[in-house]
C-alpha positions in Angstrom: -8.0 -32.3 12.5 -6.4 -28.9 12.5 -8.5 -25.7 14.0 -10.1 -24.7 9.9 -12.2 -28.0 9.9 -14.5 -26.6 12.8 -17.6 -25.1 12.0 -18.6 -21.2 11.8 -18.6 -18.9 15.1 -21.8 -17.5 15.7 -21.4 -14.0 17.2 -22.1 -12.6 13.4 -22.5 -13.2 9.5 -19.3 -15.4 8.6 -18.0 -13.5 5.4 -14.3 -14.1 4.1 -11.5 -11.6 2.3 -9.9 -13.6 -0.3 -6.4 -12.3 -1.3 -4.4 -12.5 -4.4 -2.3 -15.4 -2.9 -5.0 -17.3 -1.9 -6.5 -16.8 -5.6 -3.2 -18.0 -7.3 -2.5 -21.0 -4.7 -6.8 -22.2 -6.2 -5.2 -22.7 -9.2 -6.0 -23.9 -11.7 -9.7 -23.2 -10.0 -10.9 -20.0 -11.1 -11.7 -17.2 -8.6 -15.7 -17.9 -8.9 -15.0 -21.4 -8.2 -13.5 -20.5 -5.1 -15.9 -18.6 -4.1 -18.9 -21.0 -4.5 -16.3 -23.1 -2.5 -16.2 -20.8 0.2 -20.1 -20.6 0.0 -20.3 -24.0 1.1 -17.8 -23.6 3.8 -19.9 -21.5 5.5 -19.0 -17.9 4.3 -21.9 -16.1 3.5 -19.7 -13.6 1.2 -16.5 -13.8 -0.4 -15.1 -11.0 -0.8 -12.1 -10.0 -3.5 -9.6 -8.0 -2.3 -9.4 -5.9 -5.2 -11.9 -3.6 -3.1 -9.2 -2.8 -1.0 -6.8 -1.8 -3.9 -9.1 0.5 -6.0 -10.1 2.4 -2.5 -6.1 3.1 -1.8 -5.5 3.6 -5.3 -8.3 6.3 -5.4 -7.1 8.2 -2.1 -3.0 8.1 -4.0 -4.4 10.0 -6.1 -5.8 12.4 -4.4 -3.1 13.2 -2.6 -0.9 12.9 -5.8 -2.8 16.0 -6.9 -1.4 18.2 -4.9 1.7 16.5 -3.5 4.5 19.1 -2.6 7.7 16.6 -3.5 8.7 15.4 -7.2 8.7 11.7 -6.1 6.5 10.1 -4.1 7.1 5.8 -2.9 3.8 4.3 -2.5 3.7 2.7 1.0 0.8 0.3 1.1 2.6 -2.6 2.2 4.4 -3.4 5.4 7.6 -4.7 3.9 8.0 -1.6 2.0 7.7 0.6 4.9 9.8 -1.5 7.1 13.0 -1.7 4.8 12.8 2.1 4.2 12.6 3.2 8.1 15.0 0.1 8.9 17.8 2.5 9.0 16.8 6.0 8.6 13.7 7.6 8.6 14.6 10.3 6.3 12.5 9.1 3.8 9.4 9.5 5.6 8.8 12.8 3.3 8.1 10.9 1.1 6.1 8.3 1.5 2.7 7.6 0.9 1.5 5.4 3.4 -1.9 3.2 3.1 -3.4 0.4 5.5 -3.1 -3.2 3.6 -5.9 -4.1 0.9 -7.2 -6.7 3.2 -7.9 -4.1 5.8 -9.3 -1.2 3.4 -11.4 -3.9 2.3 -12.5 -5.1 5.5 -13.7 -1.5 6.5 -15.4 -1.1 3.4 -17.4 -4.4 3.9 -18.2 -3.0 7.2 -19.5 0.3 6.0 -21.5 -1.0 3.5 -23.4 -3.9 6.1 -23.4 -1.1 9.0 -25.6 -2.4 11.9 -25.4 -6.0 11.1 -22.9 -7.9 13.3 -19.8 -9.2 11.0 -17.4 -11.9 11.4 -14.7 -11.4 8.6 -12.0 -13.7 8.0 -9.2 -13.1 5.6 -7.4 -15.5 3.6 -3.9 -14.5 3.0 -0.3 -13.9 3.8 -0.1 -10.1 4.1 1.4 -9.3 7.4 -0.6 -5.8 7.3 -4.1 -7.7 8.3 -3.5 -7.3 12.0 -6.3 -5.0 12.6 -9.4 -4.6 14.6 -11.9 -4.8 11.1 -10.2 -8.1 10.7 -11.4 -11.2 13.2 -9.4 -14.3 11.7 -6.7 -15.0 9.6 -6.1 -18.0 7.7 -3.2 -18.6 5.2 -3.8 -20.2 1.8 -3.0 -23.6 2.7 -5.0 -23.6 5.8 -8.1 -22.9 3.6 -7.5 -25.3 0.9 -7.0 -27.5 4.0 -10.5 -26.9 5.1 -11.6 -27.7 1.7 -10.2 -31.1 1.4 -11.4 -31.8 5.4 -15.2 -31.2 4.3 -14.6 -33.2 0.5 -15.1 -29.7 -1.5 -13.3 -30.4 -4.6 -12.6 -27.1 -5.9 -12.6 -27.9 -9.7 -16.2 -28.9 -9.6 -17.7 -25.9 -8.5 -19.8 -24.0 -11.6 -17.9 -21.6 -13.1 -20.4 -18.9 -13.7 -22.9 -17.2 -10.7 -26.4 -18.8 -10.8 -27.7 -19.2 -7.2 -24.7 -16.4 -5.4 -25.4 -12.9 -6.2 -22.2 -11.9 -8.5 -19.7 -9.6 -6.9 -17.8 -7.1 -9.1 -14.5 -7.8 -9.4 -13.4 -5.4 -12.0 -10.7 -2.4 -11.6 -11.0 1.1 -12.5 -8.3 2.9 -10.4 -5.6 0.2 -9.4 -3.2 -2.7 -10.2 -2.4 -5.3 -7.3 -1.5 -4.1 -4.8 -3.3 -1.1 -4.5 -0.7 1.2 -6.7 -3.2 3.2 -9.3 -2.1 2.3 -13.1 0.0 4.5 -15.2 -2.7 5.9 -17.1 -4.2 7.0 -14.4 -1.1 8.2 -12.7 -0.1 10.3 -15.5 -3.9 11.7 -16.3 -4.7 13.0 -12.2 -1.0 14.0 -11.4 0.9 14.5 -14.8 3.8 12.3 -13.3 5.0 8.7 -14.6 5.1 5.5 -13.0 8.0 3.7 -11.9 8.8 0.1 -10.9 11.5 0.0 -9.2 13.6 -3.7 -9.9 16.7 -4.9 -9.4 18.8 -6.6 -6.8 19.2 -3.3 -4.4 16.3 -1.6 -4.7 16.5 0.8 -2.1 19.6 2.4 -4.1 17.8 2.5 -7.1 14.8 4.4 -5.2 17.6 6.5 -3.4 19.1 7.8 -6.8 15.3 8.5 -7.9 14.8 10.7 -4.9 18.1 12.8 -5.8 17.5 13.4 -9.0 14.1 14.5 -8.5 12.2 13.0 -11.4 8.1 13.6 -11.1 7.0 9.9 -10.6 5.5 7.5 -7.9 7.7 4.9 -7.2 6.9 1.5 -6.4 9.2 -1.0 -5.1 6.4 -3.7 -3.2 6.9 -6.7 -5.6 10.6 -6.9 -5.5 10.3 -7.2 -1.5 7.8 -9.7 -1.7 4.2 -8.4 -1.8 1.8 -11.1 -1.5 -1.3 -8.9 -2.3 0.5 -7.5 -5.3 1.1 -11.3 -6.4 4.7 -11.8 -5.3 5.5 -14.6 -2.5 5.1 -18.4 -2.5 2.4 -18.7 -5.2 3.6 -16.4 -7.9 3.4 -16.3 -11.2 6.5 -16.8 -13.5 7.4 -13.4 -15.2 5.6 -10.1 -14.6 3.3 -10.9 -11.3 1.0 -8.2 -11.7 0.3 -8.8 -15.5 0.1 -12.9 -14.7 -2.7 -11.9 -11.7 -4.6 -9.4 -14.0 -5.4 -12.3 -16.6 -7.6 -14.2 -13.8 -9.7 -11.3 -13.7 -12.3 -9.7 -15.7 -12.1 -7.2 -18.0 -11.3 -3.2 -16.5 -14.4 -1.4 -15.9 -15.1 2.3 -17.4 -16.4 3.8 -14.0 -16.1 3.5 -10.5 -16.5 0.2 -9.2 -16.4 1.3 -5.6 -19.2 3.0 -3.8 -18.7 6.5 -3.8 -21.2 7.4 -1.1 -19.4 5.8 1.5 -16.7 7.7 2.9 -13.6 5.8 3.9 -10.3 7.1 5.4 -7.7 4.5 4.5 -4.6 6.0 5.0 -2.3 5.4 8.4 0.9 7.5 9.7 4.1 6.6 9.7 4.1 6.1 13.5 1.2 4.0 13.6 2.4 1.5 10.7 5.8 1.5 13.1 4.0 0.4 16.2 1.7 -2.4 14.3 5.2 -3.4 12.8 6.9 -3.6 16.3 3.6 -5.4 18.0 3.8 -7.8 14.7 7.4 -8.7 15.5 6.9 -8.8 19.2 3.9 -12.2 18.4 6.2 -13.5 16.0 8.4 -14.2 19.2 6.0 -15.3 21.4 3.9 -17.4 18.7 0.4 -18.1 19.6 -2.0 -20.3 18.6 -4.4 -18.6 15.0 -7.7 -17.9 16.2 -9.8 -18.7 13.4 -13.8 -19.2 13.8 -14.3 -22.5 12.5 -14.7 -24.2 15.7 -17.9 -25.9 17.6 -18.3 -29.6 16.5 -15.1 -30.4 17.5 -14.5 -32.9 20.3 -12.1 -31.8 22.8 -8.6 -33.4 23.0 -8.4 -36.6 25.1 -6.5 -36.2 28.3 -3.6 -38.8 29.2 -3.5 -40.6 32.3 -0.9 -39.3 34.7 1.8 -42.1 35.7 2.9 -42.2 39.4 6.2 -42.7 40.2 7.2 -44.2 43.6 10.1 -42.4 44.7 10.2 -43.9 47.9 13.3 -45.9 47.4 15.7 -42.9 46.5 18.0 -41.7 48.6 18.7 -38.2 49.1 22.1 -37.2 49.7 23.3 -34.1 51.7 25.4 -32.3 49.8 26.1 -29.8 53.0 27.7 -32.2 55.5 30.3 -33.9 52.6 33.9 -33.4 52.8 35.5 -31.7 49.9 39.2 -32.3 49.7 41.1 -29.6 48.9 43.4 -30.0 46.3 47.0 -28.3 46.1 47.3 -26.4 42.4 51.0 -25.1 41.6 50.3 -21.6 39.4 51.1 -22.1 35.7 54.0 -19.9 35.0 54.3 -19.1 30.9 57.7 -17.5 29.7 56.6 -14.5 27.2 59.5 -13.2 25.2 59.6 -8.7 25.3 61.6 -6.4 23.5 64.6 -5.3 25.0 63.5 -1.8 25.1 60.7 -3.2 27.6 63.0 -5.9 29.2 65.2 -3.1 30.7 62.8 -1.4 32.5 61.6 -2.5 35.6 57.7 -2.9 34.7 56.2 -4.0 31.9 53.7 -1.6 30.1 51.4 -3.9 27.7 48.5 -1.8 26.3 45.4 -3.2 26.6 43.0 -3.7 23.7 40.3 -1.0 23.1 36.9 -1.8 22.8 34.3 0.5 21.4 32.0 1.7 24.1 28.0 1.1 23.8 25.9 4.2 24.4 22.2 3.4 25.1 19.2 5.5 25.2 16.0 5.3 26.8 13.3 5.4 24.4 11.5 8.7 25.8 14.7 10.4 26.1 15.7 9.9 21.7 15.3 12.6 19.8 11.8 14.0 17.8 10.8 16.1 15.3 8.1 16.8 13.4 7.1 16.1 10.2 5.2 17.7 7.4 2.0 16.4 8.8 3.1 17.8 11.7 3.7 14.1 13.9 6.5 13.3 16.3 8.2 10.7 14.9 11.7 9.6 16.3 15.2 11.1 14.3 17.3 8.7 13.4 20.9 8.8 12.5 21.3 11.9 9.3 24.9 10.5 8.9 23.6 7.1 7.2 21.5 8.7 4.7 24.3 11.5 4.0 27.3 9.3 3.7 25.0 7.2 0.8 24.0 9.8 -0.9 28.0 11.2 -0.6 29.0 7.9 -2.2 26.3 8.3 -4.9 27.2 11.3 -5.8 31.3 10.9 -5.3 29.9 7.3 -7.8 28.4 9.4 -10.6 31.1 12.1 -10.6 33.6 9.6 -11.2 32.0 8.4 -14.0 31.1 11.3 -15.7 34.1 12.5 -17.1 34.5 9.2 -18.6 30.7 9.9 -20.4 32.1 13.0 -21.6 34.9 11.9 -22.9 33.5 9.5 -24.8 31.0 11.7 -26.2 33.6 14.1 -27.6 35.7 11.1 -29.2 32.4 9.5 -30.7 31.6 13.5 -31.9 35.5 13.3 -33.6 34.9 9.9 -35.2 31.6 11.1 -36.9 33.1 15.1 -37.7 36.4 12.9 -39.2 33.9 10.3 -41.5 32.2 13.4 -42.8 35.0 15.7 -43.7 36.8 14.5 -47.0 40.7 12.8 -46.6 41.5 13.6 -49.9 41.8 16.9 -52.3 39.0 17.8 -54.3 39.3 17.3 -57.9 39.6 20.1 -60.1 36.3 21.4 -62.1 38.1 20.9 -65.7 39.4 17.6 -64.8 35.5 16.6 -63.5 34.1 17.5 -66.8 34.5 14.4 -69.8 36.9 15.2 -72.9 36.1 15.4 -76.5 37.5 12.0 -76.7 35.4 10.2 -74.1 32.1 11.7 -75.1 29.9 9.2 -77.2 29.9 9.6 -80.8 26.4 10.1 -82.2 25.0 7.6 -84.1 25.7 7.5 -88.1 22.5 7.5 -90.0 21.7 4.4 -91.9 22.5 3.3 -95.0 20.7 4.7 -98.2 19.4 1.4 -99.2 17.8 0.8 -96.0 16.8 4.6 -95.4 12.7 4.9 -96.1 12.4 6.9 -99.4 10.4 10.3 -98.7 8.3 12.4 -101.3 11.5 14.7 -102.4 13.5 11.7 -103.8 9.9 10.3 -105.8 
């Protein structure tokens, strides 16, 4: 039996934080059949994580408001922030940086259920829930794993809230991922809202920065977001657009409590040290610590076998004789130039190698931001050579644009202008001859008599 089949910790309420991929690997179960299935589990709440997203959607905005930069990258996922400080962390300016949805959630669950003791457990993939709010982390398989240990078949849970108090899990402010929607973007900032695809995305963010266009950028599903629907259980086409339909319809107000006050924001150094201590267990892996556990019965200890090593011999290896053994030196016949051969020694050069400076990390570098934290300086010549090749990029192919803008202008001047002479005003106007005759009255027998001829 693996560690989920064991029942509920008892040092608080057992609620759970269901995330997006846990949602889409239910499938085709609905999200309330999941959570009537988490009911029975145990869980006295389940949780959506869409909490989470409307609070860090809320605070982009505010800061949006009055943001000094033109662009702004919406950090509220750890793979985003680790591929942009990877190399340089010249783009710390900007950058928006946000705790994970699990974890704004998990705070918010706590405010709201101060003084009661909590045991939250969140269901997911995102590598940001490694925080104190959180107590146990289970992946998606590991809870549909549970499920099918206690015989909970997930498409036979009611489909509708009768006996669980119904949780709202509408949006106002955010998509997935906690990135606030365009409307709202536009509305509270008066800047647009970019996606940022493709196969090098950082590039394509890069150029955005440079030519300074008013927008927040967004590059989390690209790099794999599992709380904005990208990873292992994703949707075919647009992720955030397949994830919206399993959810109910937007809402026209706040959904979140505005009373309770909630900081969910985190510095650039701090997202850097959760991301170091995250790599840090990946290397040493440890067993998942997830609350299930009482009614298990321990493992079964084996039986130690005893060897009789009685009958071995033990040789000394101090008092053997070791015969020498009489090597002539390999002699090998290397041809030289004359120019060397003449001389009486030799000069080969020997090869170069590159030498390796290293630095202690209190000794590197600091400076301070606009926030005004020390955070470490990396390398300027990375960021300056790419935006030197960028810019060395685009000049070449400008005069190229150019010139076919003033060819395409010929082709259309040339098409209006006329090839041939005009034609003169007398020769434009019909002769005598190819006028139409007018029409010859009609005979007199078949002309209508009139009161003159009576």
């Amino acid at each position: 039996m693996s560690s989920t089949s064991r029942a509920m910790a008892e040092d608080g309420t057992p609620f759970i934080i269901l995330g997006a991929d846990a949602v889409l690997a239910a499938l085709p179960a609905s999200p309330v059949q999941l959570a009537h299935a988490c009911h029975l589990l145990g869980f006295q709440l389940a949780a959506p994580a869409t909490w989470g997203d409307e609070l860090i959607a809320e605070s982009c905005l505010d800061q949006l408001a009055d943001y000094e930069h033109q662009a702004a990258v919406m950090c509220s996922c750890p793979l985003v922030t680790e591929r942009l400080t990877r190399a340089s962390m010249m783009l710390e300016p900007f950058m928006l940086t946000f705790v994970s949805p699990p974890v704004a959630t998990a705070r918010y669950i706590r405010a709201a259920f101060s003084g009661q003791a909590l045991h939250i457990t969140y269901a997911g993939a995102c590598p940001g829930a490694a925080d104190d709010s959180i107590d146990a982390r289970i992946t998606p398989a590991e809870l549909l794993e549970a499920f099918a240990e206690r015989a909970i078949v997930l498409g036979a849970q009611p489909n509708h809230f009768d006996a669980l108090v119904p949780l709202d899990r509408r949006r106002f402010y955010s998509l997935p991922g906690g990135v606030p929607t365009r409307d709202h973007v536009e509305r509270a900032a008066g800047r647009s809202f970019i996606e940022v695809t493709g196969d090098d995305v950082v590039l394509e963010l890069t150029q955005q920065l440079i030519e300074q266009t008013p927008a927040l950028l967004d590059i989390a599903v690209p790099l794999g977001c599992a709380c904005a629907g990208a990873g292992e259980h994703a949707m075919r086409g647009n992720v955030r657009a397949g994830l919206l339909t399993l959810e109910p319809p937007r809402a026209r107000t706040h959904v979140i409590d505005q009373s309770l006050h909630l900081d969910v924001t985190q510095s650039l150094v701090e997202l850097c040290e959760l991301h170091m201590g995250s790599v840090d267990s990946a290397e040493e892996p440890a067993a998942l610590e997830v609350h299930l556990a009482a009614d298990s019965a321990p493992a079964p200890e084996e039986p130690m076998i005893e060897i009789d090593v009685t009958g071995v011999d033990v040789i000394d290896v101090a008092s053997m004789d070791v015969a020498s053994i009489d090597a002539k030196p390999i002699e090998i016949e290397i041809e030289l130039p004359p120019e060397i051969a003449s001389t009486n020694h030799a000069v080969i050069p020997a090869p170069r190698k590159r030498p390796v400076v290293s630095r202690a990390p209190a000794s590197i570098p600091r400076y301070a931001n606009a926030r005004g934290e020390l955070v470490p300086r990396a390398s300027l010549a990375v960021l300056r050579r790419a935006l030197a090749r960028i810019a060395k990029r685009k000049a070449r192919r400008q005069p190229k644009v150019e010139r076919g803008r003033r060819e395409r202008a010929m082709e259309i001047h040339d098409g209006l202008v006329r090839t041939t002479p005009r034609t003169p005003r007398s020769l434009a106007i019909a002769g005598s001859a190819d006028l139409p005759r007018p029409v010859p009255p009609p005979p007199a027998r078949h002309r209508p008599r009139t009161m003159m001829e009576l």
